[in-house]
C-alpha positions in Angstrom: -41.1 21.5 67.6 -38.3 23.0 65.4 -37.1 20.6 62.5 -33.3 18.8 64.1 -31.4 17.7 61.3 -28.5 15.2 62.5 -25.5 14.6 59.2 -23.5 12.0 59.4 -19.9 13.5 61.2 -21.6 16.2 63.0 -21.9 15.7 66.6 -23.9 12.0 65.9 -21.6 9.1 67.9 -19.8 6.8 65.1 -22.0 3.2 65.7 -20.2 1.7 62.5 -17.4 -0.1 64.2 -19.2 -0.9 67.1 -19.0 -4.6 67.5 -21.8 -4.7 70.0 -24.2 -3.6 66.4 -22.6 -5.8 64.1 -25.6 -7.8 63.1 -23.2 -10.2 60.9 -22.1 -11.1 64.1 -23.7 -14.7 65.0 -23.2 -14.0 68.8 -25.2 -10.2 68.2 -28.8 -10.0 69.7 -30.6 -8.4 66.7 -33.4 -7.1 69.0 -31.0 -5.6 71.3 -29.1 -3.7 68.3 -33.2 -2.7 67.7 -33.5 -1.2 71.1 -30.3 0.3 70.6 -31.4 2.1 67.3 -35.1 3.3 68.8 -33.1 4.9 71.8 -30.8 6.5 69.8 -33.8 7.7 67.8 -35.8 8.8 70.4 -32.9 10.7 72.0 -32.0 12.7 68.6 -36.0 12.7 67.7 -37.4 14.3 71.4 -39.9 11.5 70.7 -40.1 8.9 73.3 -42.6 6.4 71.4 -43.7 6.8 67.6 -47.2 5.3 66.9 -46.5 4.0 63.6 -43.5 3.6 60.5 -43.5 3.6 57.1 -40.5 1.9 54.9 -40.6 4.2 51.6 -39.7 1.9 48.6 -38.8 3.2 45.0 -41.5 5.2 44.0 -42.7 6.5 47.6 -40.4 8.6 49.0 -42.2 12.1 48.3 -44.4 10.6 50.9 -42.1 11.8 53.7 -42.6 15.3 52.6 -46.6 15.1 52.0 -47.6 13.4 55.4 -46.5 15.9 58.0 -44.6 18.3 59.7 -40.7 16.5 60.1 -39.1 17.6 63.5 -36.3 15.3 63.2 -34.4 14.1 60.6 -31.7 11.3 61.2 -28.8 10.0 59.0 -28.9 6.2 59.5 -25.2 5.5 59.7 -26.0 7.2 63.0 -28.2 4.8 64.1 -26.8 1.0 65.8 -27.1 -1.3 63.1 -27.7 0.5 60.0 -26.3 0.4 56.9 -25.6 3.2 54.1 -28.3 3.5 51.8 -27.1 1.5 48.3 -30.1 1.7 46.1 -30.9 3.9 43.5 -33.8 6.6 44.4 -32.7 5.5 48.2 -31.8 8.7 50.8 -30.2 7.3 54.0 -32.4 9.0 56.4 -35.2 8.6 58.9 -37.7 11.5 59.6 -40.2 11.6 62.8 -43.1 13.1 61.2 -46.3 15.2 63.4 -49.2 14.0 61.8 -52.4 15.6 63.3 -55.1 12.8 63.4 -58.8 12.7 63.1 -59.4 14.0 66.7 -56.9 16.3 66.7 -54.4 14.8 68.6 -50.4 14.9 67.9 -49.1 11.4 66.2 -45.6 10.6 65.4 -44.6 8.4 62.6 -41.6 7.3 61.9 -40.4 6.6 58.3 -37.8 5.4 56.7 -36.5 6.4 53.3 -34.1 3.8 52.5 -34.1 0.0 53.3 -31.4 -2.5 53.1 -31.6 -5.5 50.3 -31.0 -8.9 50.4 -28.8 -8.4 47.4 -26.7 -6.5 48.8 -25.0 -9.1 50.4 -25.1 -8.1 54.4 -27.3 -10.9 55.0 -30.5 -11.2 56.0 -30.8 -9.4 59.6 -29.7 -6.0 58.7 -32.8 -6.5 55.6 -35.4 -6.3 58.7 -33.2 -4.2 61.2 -35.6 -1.3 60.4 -38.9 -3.2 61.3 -37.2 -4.5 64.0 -36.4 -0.9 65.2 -39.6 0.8 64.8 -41.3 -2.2 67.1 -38.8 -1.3 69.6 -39.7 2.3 68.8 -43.4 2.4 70.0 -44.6 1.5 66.5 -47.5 -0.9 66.4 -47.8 -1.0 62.7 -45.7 -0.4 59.5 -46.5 0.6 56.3 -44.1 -1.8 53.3 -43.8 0.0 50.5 -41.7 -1.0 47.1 -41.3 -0.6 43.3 -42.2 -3.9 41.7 -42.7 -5.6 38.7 -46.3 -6.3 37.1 -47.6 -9.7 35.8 -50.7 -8.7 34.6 -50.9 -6.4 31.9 -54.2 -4.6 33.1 -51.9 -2.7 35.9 -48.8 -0.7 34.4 -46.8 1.7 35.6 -47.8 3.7 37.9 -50.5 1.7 39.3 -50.5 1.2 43.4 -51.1 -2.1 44.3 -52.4 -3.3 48.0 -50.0 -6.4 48.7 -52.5 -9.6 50.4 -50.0 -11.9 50.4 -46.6 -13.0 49.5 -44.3 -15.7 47.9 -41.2 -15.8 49.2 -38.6 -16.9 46.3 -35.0 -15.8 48.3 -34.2 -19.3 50.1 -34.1 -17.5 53.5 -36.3 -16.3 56.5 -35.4 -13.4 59.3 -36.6 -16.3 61.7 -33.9 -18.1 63.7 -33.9 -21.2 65.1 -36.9 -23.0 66.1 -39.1 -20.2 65.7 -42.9 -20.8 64.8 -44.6 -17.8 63.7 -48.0 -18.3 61.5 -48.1 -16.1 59.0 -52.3 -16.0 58.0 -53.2 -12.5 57.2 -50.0 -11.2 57.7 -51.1 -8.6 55.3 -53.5 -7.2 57.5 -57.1 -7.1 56.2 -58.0 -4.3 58.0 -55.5 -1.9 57.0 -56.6 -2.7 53.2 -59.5 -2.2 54.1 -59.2 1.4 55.8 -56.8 1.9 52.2 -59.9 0.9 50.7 -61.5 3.9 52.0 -59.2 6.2 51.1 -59.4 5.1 47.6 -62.1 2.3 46.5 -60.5 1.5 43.3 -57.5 -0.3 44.7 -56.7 -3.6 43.8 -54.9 -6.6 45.3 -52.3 -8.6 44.3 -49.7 -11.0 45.9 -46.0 -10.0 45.6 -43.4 -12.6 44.8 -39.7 -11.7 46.2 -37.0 -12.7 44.0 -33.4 -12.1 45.6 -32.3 -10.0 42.9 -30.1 -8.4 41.9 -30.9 -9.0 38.8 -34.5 -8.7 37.2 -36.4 -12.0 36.7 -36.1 -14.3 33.7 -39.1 -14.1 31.4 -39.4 -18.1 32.8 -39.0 -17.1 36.4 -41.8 -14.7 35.9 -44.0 -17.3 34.5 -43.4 -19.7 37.2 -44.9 -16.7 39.6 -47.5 -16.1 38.0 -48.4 -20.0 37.8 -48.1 -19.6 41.2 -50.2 -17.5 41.7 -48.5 -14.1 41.8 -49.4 -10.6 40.7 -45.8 -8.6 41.6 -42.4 -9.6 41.9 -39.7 -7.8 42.8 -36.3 -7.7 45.2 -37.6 -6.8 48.7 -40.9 -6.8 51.5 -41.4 -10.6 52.0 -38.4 -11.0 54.6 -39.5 -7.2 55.9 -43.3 -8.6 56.7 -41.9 -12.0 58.2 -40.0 -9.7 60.8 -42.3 -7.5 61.6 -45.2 -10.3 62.3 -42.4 -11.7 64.4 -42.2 -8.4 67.1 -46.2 -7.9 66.5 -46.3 -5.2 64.1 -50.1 -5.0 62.7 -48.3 -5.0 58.4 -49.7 -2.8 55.6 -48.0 -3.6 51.8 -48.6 -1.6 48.9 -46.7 -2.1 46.1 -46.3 0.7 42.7 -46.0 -1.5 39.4 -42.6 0.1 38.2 -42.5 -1.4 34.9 -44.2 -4.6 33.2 -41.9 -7.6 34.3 -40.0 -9.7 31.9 -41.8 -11.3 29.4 -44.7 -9.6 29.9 -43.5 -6.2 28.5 -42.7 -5.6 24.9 -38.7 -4.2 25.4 -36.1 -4.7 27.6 -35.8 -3.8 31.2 -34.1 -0.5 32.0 -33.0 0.6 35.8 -33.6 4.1 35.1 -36.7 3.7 33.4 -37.7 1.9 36.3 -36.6 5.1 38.7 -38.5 7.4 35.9 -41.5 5.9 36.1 -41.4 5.7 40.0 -41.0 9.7 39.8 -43.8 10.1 37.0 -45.8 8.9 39.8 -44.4 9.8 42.8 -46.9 13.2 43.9 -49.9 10.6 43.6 -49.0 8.2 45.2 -47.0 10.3 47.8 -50.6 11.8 48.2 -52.7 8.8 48.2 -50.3 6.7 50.5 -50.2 9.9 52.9 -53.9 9.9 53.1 -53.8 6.0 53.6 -51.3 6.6 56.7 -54.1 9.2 58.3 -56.8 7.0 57.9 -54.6 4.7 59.7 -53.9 6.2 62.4 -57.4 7.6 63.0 -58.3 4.1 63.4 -55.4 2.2 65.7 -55.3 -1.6 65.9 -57.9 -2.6 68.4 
């Protein structure tokens, strides 16, 4: 299939001031804006049901271009309830990549190189519209990815991090209402295990999400590790909550970006942050591409 590129402006409907996809809209389903977004990506993919997605975080977006063959490539402002990317290192795009799988066989994944932040003020349902929108998509799991900060000294930059667990610092849940979900192994073991695979040496940690937009205090980062985390950073916990919610099977790794507050000897820099992500973007493009194969040759049972 030949590579369909949609810009923004250029023959792609205008879903921006739709009020039926305003997801700051109290009286909005958020899971019907999601099944608006995965038929308006399966209609400009060709690809009726993707098998799983990846959200690439700072750090990860080389990813995209190491995993497959991308025969579509979406701008998300034309997609029902997305908004523009506003992170640094973001791109405001979603690919369908072909990955060939163990066996042979055709698989479409579906990833997502931007995500939306807490911080940046929509609130919290546009944060998990994406997870929402792959489960309605087909997608049975999703890769988190993210650019965090490290605690423990023994895992600098550029070191991937599987995520077991997380603490979730922003005062807020995607869950509305009385809604119950149990969130034991939300991090699924499995998947760590088949990243395991790929490569032995990976470690664990638990990420801790601070609301940002600002880094973490020296203090703050304290209290997390007294806590008993490993990563902190501004995004993922509220991401993983969602997606256990529509019964996506999760997957978090985390790169350690920089040392966090406190912990490293000079002052926190945003581009040194982005820097470092790119110093280690072709291995860990390559590793978590590898990771995503395994994956798929081995789907949720």
């Amino acid at each position: 299939m030949p590579r369909v590129t949609h810009p923004i402006g250029h023959g792609a409907p205008d879903h921006s001031n739709n009020p039926a996809h305003d997801l700051g809209d109290p009286g909005v389903d958020p899971f019907e804006v999601a099944a608006s977004a995965a038929r308006a990506i399966a209609e400009r993919t060709g690809v009726e049901r993707h098998d799983t997605a990846l959200v690439l975080g700072s750090g990860w977006q080389v990813t995209a271009d190491l995993l497959g063959t991308t025969t579509a490539e979406v701008a998300v402002t034309d997609l029902p309830g997305f908004a523009p990317a506003a992170a640094l290192g973001h791109v405001g795009t979603v690919r369908s990549v072909r990955v060939t799988d163990g066996s042979g066989a055709d698989r479409d994944v579906l990833v997502f190189l931007s995500r939306t932040h807490l911080y940046e003020g929509r609130g919290v349902r546009p944060v998990v519209h994406a997870v929402r929108t792959a489960a309605a998509a087909g997608c049975s799991s999703v890769v988190l990815t993210n650019g965090c900060g490290g605690i423990d000294v023994e895992r600098g930059p550029g070191t991937p991090v599987l995520i077991s667990d997380h603490i979730n610092l922003t005062a807020t849940s995607p869950l509305e209402g009385a809604t119950f979900i149990d969130l034991t192994d939300l991090y699924s073991s499995r998947l760590r295990d088949l990243a395991r695979q790929v490569q032995p040496d990976l470690t664990e940690g638990v990420y801790v999400q601070f609301p940002g937009p600002h880094y973490e205090t020296p203090a703050e980062v304290r209290m997390a590790g007294r806590a008993g985390g490993d990563l902190v950073g501004m995004s993922t916990a509220l991401e993983a909550i969602a997606a256990r919610q529509v019964g996506l099977e999760v997957l978090g790794i985390s790169l350690v970006t920089n040392l966090a507050a406190g912990v490293s000897p000079t002052p926190l820099d945003p581009q040194e942050v982005i820097d470092a992500g790119k110093a280690a973007g072709p291995r860990i493009g390559a590793l978590l591409a590898s990771v995503v194969r395994r994956v798929l040759d081995e789907p949720r049972p």
